[in-house]
Backbone as JSON, one array per atom type, in Angstrom:
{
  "sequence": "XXXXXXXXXXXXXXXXXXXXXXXXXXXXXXXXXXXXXXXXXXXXXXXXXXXXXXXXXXXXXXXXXXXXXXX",
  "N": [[-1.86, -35.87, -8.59], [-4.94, -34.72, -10.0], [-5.48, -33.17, -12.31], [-7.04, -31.41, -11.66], [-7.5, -27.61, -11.3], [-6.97, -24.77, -8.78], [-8.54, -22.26, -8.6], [-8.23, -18.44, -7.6], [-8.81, -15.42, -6.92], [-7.54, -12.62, -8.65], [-6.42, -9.29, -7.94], [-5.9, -6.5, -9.71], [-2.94, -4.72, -9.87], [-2.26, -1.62, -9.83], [-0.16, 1.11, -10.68], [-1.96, 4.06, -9.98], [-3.08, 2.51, -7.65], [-0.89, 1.88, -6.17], [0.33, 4.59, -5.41], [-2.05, 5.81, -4.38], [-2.46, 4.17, -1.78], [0.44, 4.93, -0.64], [0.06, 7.13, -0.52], [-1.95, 7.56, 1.54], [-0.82, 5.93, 3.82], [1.52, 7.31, 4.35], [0.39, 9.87, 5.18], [-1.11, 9.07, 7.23], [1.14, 8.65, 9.18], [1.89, 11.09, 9.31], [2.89, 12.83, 7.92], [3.03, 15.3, 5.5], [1.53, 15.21, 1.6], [3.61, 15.69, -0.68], [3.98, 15.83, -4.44], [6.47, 14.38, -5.92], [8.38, 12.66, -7.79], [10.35, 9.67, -7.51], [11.17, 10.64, -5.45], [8.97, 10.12, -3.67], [8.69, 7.22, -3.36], [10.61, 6.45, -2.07], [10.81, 7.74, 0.38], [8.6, 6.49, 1.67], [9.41, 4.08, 1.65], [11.75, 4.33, 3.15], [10.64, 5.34, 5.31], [8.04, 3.42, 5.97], [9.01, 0.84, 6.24], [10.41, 0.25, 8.15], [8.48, 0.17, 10.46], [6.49, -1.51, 9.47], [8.0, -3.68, 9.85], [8.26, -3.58, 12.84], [5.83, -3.99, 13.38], [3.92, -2.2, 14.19], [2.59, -0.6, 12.27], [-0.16, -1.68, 10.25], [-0.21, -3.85, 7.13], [-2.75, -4.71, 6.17], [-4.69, -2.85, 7.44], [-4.15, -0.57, 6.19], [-4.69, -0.83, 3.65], [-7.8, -1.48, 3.57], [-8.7, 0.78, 3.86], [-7.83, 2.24, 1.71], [-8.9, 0.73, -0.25], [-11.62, 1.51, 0.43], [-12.02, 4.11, -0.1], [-11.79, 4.2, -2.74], [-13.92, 4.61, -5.96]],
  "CA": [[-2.88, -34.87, -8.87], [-5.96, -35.49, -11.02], [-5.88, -32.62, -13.21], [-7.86, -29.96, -11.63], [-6.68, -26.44, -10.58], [-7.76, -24.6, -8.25], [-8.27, -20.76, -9.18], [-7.73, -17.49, -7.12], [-9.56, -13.79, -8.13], [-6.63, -11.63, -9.02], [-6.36, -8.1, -8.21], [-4.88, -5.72, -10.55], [-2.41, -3.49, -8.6], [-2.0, -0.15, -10.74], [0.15, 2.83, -9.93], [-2.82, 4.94, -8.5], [-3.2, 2.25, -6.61], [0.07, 2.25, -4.91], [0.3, 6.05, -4.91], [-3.0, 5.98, -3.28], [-2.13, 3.6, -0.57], [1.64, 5.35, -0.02], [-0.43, 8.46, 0.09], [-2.59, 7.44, 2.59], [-0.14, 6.09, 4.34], [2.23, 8.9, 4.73], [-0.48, 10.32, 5.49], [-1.6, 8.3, 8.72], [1.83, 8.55, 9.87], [1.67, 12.75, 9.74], [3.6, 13.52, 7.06], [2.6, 16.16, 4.19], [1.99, 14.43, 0.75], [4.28, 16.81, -2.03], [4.48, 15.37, -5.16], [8.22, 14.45, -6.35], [8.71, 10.81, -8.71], [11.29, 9.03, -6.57], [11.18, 11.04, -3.59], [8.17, 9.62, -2.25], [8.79, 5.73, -2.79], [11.88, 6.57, -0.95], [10.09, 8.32, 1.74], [7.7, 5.64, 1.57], [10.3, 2.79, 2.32], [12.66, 4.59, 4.64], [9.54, 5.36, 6.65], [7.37, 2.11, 5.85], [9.62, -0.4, 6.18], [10.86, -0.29, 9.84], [6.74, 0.17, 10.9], [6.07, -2.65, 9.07], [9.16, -4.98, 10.88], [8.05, -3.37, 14.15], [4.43, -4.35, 13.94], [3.5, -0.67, 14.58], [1.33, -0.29, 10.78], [-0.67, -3.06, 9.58], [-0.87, -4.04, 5.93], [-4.14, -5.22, 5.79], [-5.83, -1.49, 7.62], [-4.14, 0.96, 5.03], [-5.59, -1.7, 2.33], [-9.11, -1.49, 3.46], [-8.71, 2.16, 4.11], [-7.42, 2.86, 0.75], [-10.13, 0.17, -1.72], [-13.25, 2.26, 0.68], [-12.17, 5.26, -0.73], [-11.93, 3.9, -4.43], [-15.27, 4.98, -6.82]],
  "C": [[-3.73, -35.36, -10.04], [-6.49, -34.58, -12.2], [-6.44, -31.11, -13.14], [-7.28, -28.95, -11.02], [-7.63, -25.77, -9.91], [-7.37, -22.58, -8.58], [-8.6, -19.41, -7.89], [-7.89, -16.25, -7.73], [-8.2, -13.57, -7.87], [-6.6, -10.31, -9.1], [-5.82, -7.01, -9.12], [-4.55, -4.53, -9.8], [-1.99, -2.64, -9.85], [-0.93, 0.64, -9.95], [-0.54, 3.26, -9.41], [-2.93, 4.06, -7.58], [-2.8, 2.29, -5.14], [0.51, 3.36, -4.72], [-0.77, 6.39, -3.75], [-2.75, 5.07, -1.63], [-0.61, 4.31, 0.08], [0.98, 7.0, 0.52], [-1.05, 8.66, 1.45], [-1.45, 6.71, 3.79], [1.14, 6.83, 5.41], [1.35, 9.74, 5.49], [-0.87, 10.15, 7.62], [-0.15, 8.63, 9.68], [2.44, 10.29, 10.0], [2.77, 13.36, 8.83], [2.53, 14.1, 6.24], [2.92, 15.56, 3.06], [2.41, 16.07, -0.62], [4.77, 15.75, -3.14], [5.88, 15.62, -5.84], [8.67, 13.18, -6.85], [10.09, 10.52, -7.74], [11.0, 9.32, -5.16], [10.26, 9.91, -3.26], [8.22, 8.09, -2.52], [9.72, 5.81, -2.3], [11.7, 6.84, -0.04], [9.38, 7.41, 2.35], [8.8, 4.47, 2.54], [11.07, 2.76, 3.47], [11.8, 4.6, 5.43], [8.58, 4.27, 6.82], [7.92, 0.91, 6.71], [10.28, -1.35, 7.51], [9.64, -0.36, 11.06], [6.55, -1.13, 10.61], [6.51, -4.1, 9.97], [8.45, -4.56, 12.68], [6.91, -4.08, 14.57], [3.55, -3.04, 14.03], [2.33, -0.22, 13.35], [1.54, -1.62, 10.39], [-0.78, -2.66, 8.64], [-2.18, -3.82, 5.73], [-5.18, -3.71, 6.4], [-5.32, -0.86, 6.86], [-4.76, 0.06, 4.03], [-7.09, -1.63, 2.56], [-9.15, 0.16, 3.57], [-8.84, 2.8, 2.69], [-8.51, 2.0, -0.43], [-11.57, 1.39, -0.97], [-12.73, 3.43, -0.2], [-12.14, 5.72, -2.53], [-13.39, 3.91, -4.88], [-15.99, 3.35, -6.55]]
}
């Protein structure tokens, strides 16, 4: 290598962020969002996580779903 790097923008992922995307999420998949600290990344994962393995919810559409609706 000759030295040079090659650089990559960097998003900054926040909490609202990932509240807003689990919200919307939950959401899409017809649940009611009730706020409760734990509950819902637990809700989130038990119900995420086997969508995700299935193929059934894409990453990449709740992510554009969830930056359009950011200010």
């Amino acid at each position: 290598m000759d030295g040079r790097q090659i650089l990559y923008p960097m998003t900054r992922i926040t909490e609202h962020t990932i509240e807003d995307f689990a919200i919307k999420l939950l959401e899409q998949l017809g649940y009611e969002y009730v706020y409760a600290p734990g509950i819902a990344l637990t809700v989130l994962r038990d119900t995420l996580l086997p969508k995700l393995m299935s193929g059934e919810v894409r990453v990449g559409e709740i992510e554009a779903e969830v930056s359009n609706g950011q200010p």
